[in-house]
Backbone atoms as SQL, in Angstrom:
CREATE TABLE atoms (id INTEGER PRIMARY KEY, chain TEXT, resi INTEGER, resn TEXT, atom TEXT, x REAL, y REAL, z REAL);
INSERT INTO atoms VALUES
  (1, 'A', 1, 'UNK', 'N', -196.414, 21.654, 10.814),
  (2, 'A', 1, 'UNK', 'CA', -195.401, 22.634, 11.130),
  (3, 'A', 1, 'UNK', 'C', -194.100, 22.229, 10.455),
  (4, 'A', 2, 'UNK', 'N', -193.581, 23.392, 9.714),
  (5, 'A', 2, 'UNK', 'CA', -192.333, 23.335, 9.228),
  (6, 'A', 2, 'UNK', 'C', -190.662, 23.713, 9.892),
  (7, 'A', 3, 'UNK', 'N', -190.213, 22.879, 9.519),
  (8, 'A', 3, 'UNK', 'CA', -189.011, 23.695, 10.375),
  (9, 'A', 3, 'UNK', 'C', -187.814, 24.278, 9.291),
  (10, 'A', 4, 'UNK', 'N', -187.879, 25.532, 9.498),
  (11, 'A', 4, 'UNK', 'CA', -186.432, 25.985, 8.563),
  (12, 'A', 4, 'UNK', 'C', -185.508, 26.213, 9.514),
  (13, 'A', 5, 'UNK', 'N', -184.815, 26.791, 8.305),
  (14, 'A', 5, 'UNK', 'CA', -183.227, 27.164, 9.308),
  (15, 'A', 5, 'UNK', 'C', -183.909, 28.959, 9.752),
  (16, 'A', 6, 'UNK', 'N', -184.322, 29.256, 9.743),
  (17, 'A', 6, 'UNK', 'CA', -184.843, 30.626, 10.534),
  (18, 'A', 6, 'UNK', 'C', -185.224, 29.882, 11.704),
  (19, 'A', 7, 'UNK', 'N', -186.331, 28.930, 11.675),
  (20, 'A', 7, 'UNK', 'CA', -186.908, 28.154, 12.953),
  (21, 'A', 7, 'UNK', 'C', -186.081, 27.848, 13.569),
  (22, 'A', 8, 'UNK', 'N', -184.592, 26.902, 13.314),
  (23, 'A', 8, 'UNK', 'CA', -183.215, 26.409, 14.218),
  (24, 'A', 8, 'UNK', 'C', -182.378, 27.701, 14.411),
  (25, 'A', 9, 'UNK', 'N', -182.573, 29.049, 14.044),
  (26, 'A', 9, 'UNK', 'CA', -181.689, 29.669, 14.462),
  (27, 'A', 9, 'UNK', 'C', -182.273, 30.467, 15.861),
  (28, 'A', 10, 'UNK', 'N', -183.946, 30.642, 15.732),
  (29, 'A', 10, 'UNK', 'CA', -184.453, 30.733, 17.165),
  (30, 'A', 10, 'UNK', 'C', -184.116, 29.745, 17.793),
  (31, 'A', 11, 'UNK', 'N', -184.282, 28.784, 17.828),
  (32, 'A', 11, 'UNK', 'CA', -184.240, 27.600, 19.285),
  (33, 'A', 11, 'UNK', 'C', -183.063, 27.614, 19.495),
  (34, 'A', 12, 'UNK', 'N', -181.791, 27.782, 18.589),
  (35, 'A', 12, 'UNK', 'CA', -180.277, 27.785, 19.097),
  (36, 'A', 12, 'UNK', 'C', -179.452, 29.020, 19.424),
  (37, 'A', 13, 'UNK', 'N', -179.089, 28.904, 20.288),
  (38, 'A', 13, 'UNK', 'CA', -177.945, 30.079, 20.232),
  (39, 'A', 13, 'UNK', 'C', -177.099, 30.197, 19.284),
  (40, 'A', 14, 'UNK', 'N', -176.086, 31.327, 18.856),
  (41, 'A', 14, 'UNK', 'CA', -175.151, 31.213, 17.598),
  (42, 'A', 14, 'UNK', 'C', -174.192, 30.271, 18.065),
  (43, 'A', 15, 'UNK', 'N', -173.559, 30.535, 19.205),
  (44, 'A', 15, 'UNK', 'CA', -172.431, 29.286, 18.998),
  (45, 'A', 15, 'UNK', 'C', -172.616, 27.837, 19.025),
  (46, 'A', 16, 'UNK', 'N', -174.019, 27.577, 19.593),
  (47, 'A', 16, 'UNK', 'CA', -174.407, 26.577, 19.355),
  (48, 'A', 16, 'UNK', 'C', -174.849, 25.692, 17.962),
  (49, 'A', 17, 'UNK', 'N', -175.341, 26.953, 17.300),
  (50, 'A', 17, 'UNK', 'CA', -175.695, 26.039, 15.919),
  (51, 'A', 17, 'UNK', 'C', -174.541, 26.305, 14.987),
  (52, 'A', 18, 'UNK', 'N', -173.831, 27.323, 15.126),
  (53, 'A', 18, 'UNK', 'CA', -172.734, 26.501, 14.739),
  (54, 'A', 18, 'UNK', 'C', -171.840, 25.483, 14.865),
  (55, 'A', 19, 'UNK', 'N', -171.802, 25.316, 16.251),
  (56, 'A', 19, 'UNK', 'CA', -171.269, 23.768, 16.578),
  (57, 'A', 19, 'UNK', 'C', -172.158, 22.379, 15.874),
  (58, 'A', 20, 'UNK', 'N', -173.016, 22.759, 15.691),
  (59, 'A', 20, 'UNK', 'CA', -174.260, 21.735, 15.291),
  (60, 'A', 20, 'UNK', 'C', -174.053, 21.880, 13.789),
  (61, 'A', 21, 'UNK', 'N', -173.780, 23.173, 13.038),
  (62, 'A', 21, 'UNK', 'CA', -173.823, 22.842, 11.924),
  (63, 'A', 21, 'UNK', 'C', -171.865, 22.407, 11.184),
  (64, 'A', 22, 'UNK', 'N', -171.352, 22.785, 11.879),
  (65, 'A', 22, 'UNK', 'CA', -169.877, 21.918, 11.692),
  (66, 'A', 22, 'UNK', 'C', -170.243, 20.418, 12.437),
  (67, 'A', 23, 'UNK', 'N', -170.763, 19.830, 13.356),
  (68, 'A', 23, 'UNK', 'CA', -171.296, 18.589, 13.634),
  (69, 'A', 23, 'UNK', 'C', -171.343, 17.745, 12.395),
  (70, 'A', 24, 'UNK', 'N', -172.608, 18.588, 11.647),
  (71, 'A', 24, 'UNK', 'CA', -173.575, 17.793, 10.630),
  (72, 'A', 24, 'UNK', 'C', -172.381, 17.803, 9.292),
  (73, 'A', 25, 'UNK', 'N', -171.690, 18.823, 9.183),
  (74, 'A', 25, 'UNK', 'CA', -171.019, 18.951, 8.060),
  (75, 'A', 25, 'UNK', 'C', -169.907, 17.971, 8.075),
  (76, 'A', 26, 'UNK', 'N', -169.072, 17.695, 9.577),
  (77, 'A', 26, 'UNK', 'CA', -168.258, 16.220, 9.689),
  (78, 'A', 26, 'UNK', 'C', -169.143, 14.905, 9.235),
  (79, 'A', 27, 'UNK', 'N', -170.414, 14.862, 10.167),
  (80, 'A', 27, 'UNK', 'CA', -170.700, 13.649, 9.962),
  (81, 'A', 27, 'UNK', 'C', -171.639, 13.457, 8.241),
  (82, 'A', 28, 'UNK', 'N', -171.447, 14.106, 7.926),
  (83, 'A', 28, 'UNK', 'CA', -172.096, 13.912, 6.255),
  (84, 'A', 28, 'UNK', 'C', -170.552, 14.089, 5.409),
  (85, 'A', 29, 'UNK', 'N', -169.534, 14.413, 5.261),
  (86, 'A', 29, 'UNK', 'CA', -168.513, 14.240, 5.141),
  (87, 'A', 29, 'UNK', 'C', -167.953, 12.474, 5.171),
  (88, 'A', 30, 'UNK', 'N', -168.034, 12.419, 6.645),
  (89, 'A', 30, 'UNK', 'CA', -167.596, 11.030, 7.064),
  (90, 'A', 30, 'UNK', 'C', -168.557, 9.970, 6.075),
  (91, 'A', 31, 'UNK', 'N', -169.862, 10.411, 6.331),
  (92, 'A', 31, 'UNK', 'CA', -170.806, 8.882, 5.361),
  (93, 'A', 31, 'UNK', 'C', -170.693, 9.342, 3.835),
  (94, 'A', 32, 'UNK', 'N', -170.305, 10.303, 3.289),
  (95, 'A', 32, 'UNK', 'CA', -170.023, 10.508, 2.176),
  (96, 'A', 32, 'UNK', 'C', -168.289, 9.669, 1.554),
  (97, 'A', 33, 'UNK', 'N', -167.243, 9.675, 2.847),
  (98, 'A', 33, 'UNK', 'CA', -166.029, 8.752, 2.524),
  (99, 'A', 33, 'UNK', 'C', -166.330, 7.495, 2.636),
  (100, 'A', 34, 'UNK', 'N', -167.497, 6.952, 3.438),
  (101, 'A', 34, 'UNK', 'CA', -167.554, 5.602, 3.333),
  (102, 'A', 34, 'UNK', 'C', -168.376, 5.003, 2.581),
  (103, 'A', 35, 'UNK', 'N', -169.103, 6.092, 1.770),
  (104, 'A', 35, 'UNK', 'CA', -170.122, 5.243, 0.863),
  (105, 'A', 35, 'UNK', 'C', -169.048, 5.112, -0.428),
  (106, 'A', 36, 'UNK', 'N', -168.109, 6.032, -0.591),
  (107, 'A', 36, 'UNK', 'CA', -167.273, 6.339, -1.988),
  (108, 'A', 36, 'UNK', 'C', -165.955, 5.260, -1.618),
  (109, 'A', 37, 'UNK', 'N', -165.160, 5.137, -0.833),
  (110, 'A', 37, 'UNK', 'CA', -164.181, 4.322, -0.738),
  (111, 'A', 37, 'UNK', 'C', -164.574, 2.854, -0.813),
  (112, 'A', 38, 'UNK', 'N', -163.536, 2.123, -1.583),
  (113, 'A', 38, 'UNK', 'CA', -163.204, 0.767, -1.606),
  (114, 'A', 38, 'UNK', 'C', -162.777, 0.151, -0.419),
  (115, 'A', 39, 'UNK', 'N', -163.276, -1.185, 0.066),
  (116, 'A', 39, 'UNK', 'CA', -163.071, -1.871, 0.687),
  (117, 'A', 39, 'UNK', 'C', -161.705, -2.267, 0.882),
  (118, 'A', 40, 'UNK', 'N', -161.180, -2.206, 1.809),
  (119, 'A', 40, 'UNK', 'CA', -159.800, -2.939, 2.224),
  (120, 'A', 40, 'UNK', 'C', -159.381, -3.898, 3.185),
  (121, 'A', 41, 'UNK', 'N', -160.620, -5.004, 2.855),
  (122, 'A', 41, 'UNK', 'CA', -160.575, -5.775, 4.567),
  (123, 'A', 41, 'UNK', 'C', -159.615, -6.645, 3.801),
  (124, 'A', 42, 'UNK', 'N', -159.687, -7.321, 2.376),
  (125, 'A', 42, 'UNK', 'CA', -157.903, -8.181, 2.003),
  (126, 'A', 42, 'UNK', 'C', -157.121, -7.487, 2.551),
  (127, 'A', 43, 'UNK', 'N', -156.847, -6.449, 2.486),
  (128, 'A', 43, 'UNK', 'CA', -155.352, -6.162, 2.902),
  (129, 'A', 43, 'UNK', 'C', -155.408, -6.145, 4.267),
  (130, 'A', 44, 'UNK', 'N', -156.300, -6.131, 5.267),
  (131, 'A', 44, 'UNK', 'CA', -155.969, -6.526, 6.654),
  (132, 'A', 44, 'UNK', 'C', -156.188, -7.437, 6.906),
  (133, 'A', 45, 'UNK', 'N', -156.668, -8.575, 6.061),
  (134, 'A', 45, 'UNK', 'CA', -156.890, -9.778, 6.556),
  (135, 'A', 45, 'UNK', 'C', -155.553, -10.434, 6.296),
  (136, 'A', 46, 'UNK', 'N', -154.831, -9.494, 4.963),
  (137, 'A', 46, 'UNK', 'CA', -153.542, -10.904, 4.665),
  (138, 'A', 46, 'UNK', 'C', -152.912, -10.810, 5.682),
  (139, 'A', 47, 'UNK', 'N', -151.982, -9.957, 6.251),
  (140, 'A', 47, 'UNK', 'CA', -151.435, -9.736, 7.729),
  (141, 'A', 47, 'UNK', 'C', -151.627, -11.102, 8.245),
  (142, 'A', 48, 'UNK', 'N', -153.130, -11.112, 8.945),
  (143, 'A', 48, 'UNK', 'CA', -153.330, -11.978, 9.873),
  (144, 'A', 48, 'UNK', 'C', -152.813, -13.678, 9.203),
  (145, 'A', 49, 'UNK', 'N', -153.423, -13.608, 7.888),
  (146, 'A', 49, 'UNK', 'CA', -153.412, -14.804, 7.076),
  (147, 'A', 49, 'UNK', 'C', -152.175, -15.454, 7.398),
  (148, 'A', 50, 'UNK', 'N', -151.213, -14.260, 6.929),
  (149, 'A', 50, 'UNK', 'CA', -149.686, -14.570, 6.491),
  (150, 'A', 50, 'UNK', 'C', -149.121, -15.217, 8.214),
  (151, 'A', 51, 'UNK', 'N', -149.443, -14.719, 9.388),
  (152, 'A', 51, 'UNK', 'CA', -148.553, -14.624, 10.773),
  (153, 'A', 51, 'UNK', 'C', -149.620, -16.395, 11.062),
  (154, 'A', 52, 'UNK', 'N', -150.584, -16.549, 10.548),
  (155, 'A', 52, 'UNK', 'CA', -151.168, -17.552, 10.863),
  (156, 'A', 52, 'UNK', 'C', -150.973, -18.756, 9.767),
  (157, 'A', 53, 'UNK', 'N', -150.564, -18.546, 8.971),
  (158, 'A', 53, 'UNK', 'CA', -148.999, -19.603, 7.721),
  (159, 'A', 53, 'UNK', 'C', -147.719, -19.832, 8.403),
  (160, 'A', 54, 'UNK', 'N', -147.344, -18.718, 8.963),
  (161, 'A', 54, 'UNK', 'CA', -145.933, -19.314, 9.530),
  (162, 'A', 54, 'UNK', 'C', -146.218, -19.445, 10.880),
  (163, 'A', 55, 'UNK', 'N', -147.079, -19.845, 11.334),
  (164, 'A', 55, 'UNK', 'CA', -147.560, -20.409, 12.899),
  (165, 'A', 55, 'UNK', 'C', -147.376, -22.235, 12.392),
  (166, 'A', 56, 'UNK', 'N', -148.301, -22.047, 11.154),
  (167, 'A', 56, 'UNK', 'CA', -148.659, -23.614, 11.052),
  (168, 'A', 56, 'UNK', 'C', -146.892, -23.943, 10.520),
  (169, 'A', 57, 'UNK', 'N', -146.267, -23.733, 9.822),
  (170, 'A', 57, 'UNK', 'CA', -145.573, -23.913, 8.889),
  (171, 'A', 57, 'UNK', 'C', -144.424, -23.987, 10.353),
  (172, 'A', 58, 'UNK', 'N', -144.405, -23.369, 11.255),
  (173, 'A', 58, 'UNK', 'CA', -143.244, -23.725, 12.616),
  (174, 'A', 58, 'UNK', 'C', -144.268, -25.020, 13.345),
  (175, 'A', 59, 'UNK', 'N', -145.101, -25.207, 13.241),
  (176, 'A', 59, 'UNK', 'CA', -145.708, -26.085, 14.075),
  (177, 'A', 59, 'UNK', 'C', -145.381, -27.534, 13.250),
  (178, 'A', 60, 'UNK', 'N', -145.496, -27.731, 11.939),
  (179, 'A', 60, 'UNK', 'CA', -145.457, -28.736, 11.368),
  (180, 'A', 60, 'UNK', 'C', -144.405, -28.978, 10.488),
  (181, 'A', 61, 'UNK', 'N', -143.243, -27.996, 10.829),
  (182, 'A', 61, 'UNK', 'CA', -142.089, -28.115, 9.774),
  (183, 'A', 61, 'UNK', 'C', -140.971, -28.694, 10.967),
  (184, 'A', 62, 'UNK', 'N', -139.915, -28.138, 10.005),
  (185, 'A', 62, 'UNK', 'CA', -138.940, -28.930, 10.885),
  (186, 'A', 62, 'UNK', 'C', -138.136, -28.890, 12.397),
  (187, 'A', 63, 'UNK', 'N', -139.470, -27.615, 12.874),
  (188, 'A', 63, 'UNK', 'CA', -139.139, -27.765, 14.712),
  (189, 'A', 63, 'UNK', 'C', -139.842, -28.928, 14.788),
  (190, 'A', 64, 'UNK', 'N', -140.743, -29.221, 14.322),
  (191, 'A', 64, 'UNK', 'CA', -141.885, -30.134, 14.588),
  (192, 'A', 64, 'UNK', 'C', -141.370, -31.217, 14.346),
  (193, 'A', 65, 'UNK', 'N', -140.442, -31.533, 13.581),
  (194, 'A', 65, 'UNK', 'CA', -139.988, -32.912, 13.078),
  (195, 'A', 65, 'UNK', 'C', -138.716, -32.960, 14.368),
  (196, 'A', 66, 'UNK', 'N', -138.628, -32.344, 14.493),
  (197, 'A', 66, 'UNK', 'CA', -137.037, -31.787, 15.908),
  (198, 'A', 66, 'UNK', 'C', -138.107, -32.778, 16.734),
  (199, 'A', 67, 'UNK', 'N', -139.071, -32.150, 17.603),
  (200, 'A', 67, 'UNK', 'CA', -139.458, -32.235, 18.386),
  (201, 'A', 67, 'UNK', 'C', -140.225, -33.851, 18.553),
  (202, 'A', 68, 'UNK', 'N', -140.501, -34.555, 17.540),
  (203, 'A', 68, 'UNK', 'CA', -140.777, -35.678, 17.682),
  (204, 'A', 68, 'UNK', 'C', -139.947, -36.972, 17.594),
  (205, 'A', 69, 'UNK', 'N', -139.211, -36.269, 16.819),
  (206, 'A', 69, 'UNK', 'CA', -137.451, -36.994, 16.863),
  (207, 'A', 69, 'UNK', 'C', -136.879, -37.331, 18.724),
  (208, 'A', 70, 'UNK', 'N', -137.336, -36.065, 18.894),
  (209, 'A', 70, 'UNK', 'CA', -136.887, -36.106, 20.306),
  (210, 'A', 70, 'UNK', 'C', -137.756, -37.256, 20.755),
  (211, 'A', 71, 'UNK', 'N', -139.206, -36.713, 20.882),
  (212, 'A', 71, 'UNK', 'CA', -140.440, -37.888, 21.246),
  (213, 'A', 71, 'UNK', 'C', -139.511, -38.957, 21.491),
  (214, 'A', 72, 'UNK', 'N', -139.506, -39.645, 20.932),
  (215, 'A', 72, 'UNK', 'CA', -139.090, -41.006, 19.875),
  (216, 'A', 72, 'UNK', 'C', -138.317, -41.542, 21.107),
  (217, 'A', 73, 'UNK', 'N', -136.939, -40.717, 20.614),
  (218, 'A', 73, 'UNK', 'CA', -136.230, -41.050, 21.472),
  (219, 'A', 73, 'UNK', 'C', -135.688, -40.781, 23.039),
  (220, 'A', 74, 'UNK', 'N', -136.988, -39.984, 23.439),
  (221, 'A', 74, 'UNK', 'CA', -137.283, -40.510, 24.898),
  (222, 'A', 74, 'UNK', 'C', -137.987, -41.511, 25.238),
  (223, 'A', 75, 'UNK', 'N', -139.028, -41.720, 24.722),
  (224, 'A', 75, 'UNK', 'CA', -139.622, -43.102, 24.318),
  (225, 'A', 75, 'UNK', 'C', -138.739, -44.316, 24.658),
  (226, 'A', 76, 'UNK', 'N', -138.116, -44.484, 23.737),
  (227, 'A', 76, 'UNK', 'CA', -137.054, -45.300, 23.617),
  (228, 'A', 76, 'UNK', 'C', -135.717, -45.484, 24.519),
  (229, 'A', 77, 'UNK', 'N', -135.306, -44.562, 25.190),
  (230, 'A', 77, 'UNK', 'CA', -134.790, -44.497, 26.601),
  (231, 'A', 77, 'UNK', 'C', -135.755, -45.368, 27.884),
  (232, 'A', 78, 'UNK', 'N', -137.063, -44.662, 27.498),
  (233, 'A', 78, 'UNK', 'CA', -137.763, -45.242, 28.678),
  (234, 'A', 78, 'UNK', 'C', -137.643, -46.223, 28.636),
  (235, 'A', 79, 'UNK', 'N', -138.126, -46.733, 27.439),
  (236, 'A', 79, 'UNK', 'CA', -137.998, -47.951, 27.175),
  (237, 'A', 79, 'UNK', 'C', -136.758, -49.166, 27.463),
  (238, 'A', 80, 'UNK', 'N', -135.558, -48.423, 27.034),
  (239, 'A', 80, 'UNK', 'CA', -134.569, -48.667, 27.646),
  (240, 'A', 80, 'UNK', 'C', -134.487, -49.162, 29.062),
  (241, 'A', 81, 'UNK', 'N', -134.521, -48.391, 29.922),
  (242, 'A', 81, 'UNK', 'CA', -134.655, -48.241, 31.221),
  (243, 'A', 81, 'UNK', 'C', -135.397, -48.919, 31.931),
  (244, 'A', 82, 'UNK', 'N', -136.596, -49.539, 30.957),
  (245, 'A', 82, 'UNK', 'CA', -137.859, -50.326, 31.516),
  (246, 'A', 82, 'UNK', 'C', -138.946, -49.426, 32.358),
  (247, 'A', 83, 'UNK', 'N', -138.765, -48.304, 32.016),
  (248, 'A', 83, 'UNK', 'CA', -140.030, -47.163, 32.377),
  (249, 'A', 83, 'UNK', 'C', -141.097, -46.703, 31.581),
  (250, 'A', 84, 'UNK', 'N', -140.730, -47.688, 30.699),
  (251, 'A', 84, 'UNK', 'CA', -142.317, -46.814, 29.284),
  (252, 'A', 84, 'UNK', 'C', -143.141, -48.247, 29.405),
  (253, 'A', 85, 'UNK', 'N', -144.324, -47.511, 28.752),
  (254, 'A', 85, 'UNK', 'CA', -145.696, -49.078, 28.524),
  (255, 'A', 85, 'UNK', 'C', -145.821, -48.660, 26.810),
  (256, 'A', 86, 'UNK', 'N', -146.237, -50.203, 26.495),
  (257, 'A', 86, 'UNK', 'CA', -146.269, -49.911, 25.195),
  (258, 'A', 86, 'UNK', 'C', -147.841, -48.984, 24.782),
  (259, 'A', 87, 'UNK', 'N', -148.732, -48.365, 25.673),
  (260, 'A', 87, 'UNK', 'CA', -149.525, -47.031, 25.822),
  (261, 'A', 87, 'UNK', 'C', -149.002, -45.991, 25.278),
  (262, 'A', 88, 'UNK', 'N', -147.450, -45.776, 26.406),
  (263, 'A', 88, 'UNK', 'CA', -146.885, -44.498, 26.205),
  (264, 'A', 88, 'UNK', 'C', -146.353, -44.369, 24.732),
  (265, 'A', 89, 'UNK', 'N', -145.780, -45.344, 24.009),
  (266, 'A', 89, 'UNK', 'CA', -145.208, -45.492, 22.736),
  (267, 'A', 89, 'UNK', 'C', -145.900, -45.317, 21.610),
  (268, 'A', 90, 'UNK', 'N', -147.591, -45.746, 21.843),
  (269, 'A', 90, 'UNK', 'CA', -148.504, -45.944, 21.155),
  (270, 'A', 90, 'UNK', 'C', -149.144, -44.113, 21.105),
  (271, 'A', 91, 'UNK', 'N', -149.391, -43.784, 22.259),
  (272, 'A', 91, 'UNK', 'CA', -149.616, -42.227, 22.574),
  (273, 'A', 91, 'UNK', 'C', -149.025, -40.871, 21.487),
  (274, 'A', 92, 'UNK', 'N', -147.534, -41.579, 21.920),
  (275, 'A', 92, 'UNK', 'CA', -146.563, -40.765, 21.301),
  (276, 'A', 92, 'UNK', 'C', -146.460, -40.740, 19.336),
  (277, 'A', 93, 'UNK', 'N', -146.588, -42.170, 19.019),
  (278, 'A', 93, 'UNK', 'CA', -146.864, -41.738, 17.653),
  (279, 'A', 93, 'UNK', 'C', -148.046, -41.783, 17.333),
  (280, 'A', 94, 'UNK', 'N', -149.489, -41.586, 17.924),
  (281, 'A', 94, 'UNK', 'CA', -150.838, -41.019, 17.308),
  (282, 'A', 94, 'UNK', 'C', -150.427, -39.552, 17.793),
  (283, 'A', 95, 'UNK', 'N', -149.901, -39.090, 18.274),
  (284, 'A', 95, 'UNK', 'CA', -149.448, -37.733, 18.481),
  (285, 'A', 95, 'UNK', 'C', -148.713, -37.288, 17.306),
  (286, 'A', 96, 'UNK', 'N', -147.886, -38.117, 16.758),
  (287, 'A', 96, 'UNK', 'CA', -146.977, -37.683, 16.156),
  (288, 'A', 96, 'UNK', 'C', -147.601, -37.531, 14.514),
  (289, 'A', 97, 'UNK', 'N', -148.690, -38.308, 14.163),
  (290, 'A', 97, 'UNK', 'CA', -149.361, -38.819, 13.138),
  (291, 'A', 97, 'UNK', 'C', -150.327, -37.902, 12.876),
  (292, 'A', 98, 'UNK', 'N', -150.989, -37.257, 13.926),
  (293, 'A', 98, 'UNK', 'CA', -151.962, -36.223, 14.107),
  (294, 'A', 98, 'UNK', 'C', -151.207, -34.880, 13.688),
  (295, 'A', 99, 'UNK', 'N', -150.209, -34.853, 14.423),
  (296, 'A', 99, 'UNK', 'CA', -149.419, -33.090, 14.110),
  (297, 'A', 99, 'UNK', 'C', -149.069, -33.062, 12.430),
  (298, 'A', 100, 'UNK', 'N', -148.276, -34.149, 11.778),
  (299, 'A', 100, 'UNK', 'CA', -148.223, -33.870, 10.763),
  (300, 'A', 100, 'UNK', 'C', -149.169, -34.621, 9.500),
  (301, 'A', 101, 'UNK', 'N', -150.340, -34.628, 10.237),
  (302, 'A', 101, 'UNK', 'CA', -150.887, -35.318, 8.785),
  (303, 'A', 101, 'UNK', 'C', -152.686, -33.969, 9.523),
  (304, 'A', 102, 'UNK', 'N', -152.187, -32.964, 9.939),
  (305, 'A', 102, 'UNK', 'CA', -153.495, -32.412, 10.339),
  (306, 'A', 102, 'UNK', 'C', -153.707, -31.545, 9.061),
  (307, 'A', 103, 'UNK', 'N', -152.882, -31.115, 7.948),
  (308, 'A', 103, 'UNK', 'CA', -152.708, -30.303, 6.570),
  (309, 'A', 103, 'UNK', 'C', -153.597, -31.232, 6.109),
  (310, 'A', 104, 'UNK', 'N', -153.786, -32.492, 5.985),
  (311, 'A', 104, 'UNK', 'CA', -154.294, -33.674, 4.835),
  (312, 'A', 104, 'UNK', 'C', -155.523, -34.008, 5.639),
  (313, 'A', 105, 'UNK', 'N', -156.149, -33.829, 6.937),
  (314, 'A', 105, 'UNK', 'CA', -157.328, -33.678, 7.479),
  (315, 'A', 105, 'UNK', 'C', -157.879, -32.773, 6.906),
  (316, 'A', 106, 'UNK', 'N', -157.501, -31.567, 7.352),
  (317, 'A', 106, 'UNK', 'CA', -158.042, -30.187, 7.306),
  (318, 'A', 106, 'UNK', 'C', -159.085, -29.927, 5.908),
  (319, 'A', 107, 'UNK', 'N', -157.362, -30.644, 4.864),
  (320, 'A', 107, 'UNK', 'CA', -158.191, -30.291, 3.124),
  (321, 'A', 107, 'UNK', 'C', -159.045, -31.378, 2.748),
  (322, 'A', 108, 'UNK', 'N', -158.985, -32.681, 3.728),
  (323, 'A', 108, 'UNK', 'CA', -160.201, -33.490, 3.138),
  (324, 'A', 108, 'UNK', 'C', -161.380, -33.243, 3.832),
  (325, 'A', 109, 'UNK', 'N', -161.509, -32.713, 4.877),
  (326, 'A', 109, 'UNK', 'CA', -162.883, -32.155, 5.190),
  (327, 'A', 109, 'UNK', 'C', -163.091, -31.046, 4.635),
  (328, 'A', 110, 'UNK', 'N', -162.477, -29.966, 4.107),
  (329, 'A', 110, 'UNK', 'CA', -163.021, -28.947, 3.869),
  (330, 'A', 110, 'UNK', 'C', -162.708, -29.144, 1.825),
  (331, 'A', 111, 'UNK', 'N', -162.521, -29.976, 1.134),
  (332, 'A', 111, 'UNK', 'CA', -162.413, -30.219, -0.248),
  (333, 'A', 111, 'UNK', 'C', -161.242, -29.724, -0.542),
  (334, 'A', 112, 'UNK', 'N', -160.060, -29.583, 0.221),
  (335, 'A', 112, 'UNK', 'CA', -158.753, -28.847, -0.433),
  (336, 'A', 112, 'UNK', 'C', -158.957, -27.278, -0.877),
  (337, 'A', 113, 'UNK', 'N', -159.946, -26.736, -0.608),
  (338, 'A', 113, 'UNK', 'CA', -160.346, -25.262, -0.583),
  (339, 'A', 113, 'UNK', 'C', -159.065, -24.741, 0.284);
């Protein structure tokens, strides 16, 4: 058994197959723009790229150097004071060694890619 469009115009009502045939005419439309258009996932990926550069670039620049400066010299207060262990001192710069040397991890595990 064959089916024509005489056959779909019995089984449908008119306003129905016309809804069905503007349906079919969007969605063959639609896979006809996506088989013909170029890809644009670079350009939404740089976005993300770029906001995730100046994440690292505030994390390891010079708030980051602020912020361990500070380290340091609370450290060194404590110390002062006779409230630090040489743990806490030791803590504080593998902390400090880790934040800015995680760029020179990163590219020797992954080949500087």
């Amino acid at each position: 058994m064959t089916i024509s469009a005489s056959t779909l115009s019995t089984w449908l009502p008119p306003r129905r197959r016309a809804f069905v045939q503007t349906l079919a005419l969007i969605v063959a439309a639609m896979l006809v723009s996506m088989l013909l258009s170029d890809p644009a996932h670079a350009q939404a990926a740089d976005g993300v790229t770029s906001m995730a550069e100046n994440i690292k670039t505030w994390l390891t620049g010079t708030f980051a150097k602020t912020i361990a400066v500070i380290a340091v010299v609370i450290v060194g207060f404590m110390f002062f004071t006779g409230r630090a262990s040489l743990g806490l001192l030791v803590t504080v710069i593998v902390g400090i060694f880790i934040v800015f040397s995680a760029q020179w991890v990163v590219d020797t595990i992954t080949g500087g890619a």
